[in-house]
N, C-alpha and C positions, 0 to 999 in steps of 0.2 A: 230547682233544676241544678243540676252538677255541671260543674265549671272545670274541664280541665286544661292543666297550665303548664308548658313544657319548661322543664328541667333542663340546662345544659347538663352536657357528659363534661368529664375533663379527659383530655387526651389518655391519659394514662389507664383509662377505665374503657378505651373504649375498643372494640373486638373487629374485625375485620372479619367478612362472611366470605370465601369463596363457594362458586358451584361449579362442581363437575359439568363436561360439556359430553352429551349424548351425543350416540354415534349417528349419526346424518342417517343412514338406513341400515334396517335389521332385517334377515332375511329370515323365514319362518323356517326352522327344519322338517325336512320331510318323515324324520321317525317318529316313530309313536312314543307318546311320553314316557312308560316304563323303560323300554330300550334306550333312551336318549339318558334316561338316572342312569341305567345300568354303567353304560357307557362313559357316564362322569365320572361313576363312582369306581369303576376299573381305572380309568387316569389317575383322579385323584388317590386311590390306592399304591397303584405304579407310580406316582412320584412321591407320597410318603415312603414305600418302599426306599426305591433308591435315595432319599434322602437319608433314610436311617442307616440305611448301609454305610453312605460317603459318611455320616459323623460316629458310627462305629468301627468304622475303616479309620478315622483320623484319630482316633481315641487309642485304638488297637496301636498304630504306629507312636504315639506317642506315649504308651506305656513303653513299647517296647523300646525307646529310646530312652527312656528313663533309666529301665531295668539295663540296660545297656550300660550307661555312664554309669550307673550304681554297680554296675561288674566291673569295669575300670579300673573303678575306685576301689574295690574290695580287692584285687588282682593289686593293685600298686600298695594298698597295706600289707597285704600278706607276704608280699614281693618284699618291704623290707622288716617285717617280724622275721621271716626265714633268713634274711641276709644275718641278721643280729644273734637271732640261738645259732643257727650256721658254725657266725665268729666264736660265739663264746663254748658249740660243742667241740670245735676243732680245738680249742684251750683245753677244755677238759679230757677231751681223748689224745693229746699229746700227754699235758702231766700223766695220765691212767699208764700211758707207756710209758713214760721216764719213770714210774713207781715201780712198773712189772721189770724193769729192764736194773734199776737200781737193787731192788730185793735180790735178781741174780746175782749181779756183780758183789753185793754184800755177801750173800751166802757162799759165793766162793772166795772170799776174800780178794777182790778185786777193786779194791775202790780207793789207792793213794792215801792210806791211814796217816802214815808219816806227814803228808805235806796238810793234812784237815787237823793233826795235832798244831802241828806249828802254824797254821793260817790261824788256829784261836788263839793259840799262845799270843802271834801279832796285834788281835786283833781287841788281847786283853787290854794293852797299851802298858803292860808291869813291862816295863824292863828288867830289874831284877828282883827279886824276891823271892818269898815261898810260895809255890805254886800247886796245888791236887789235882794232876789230872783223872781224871777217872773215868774208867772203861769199862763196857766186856769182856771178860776174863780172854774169849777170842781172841778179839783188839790186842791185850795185853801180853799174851803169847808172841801174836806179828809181830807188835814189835821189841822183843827181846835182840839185846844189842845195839838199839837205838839209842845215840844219845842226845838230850835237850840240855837246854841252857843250867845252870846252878840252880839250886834248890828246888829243882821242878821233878814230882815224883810222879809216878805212875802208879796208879791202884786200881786193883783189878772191883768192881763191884758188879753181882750178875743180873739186878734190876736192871740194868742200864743195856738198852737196845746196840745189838752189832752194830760199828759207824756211829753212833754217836757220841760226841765227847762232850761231857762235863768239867766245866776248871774254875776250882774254888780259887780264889785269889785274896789277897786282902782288902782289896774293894770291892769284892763281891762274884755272885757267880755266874760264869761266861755258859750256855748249854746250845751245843750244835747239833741238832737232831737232821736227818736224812728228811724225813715225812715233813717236817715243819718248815724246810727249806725249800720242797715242792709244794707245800700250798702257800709259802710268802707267792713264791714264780706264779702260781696259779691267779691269784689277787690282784697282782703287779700286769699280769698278761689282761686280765678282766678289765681293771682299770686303763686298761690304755684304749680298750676297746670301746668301752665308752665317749673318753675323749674323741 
């Protein structure tokens, strides 16, 4: 004969049942079985329906709130890549003017030779010496009857661009060019824009 012998549980193993409570009374419906599926199954369609709508509806909106902040954001980057080429075109299309407006002024002989000799001559730091200045035969023309300090000659060379002056010195040589002074400006204007 089999003997059986109860086991305690230990609390921690052990499960709690509940049961649903039926409904007190259920009323038979009067349709006929087909029509009463049909009828669930139209409900039940109609609120899958509209439930997939409300969470394609919610999804819809929250793309389009994405796509939204992601246009913001691409509007505020572009907003200042434009600020920045902006700054540095209007540097460039000023110098592009100062060049076209400077090439006139040089080709009509318009551009204070005297005072660009003697600003390099200053800027040599020779106080006195022997000095080559060397020009444009142009240049060297204008200034016929100008005179500079002692030992400073004038030599006309026709490599050497209208407006610019070259000056050999004994510590070496000083060259002012027109073009190389609008792209220092250009640099200096760049660099600031940066900062």
């Amino acid at each position: 004969m089999l003997r059986l012998r109860s086991i305690p549980i230990p609390a921690s193993h052990r499960v709690k049942i509940q049961t649903a409570t039926l409904p007190v009374a259920a009323t038979p419906s009067q349709l006929p079985f087909d029509r009463l599926v049909r009828q669930t199954g139209e409900a039940l369609h109609e609120e899958l329906h509209n439930s997939a709508r409300d969470r394609a509806h919610s999804q819809a909106v929250r793309r389009a709130c994405g796509a939204l902040e992601q246009a913001g954001a691409d509007l505020v980057t572009a907003r200042e890549t434009a600020e920045g080429a902006l700054a540095a075109d209007a540097v460039h299309l000023a110098v592009e003017i100062a060049r076209q407006l400077l090439r006139i002024e040089i080709s009509e002989q318009n551009y204070g030779l005297e005072e660009i000799v003697r600003s390099t001559l200053a800027a040599s730091e020779i106080k006195r010496g022997r000095c080559v200045v060397r020009l444009h035969p142009d240049d060297v023309a204008a200034l016929e009857g100008v005179t500079f300090r002692d030992e400073t000659e004038i030599a006309a060379d026709p490599e050497i661009a209208p407006g610019t002056v070259v000056l050999e010195t004994p510590k070496g040589l000083l060259v002012r060019e027109p073009e190389a002074v609008l792209e220092d400006i250009r640099e200096q204007l760049l660099q600031d824009i940066v900062q």
